[in-house]
C-alpha positions, 0 to 999 in steps of 0.5 A, a space after each residue: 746301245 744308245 742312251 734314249 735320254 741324251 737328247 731331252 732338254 734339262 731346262 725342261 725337266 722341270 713342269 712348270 718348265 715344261 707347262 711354260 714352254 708348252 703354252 707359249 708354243 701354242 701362244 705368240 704370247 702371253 701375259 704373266 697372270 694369265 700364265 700364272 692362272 694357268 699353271 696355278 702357280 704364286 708370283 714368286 713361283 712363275 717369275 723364278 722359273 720365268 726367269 731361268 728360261 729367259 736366262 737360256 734364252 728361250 724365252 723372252 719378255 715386254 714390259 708395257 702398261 695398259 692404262 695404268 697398270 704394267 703389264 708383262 707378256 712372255 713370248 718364245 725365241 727361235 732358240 726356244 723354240 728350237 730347243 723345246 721341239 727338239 726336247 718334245 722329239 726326243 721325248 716321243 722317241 723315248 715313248 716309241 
């Protein structure tokens, strides 16, 4: 018999992973505060899970200023992307 779990992702475990990966997936980007109002999450909490997933290269950031102000936006890699289709297939198999 075939281990149904084997090919979902454990980065993605996770749901603030998992709500990071599936915003940016349907963004080109997105800055940190709106993804922290989004997700509903402190700044401590985001940047921690922000920084994991740009530590596997599934995600990636640009550090601008708008007026004044610094500004970060998160974009997702072709290797993030890759892996999160394939976490989000193997998902809906396991459902099948």
């Amino acid at each position: 018999m075939a281990n149904i779990i084997a090919n979902l992702n454990k980065a993605f475990d996770s749901r603030i992973r998992l709500g990071i990966m599936s915003i940016l997936m349907v963004n080109d980007a997105v800055d940190f505060s709106t993804m922290k109002e989004l997700l509903e999450l402190t700044d401590g909490n985001l940047a921690s899970h922000v920084k994991a997933l740009e530590g596997m290269e599934y995600i990636k950031s640009e550090k601008q200023f708008i007026g004044r102000k610094p500004n970060t936006r998160y974009l997702m890699t072709d290797l993030g992307r890759k892996s999160f289709q394939e976490h989000i297939n193997a998902l809906e198999n396991l459902i099948k």
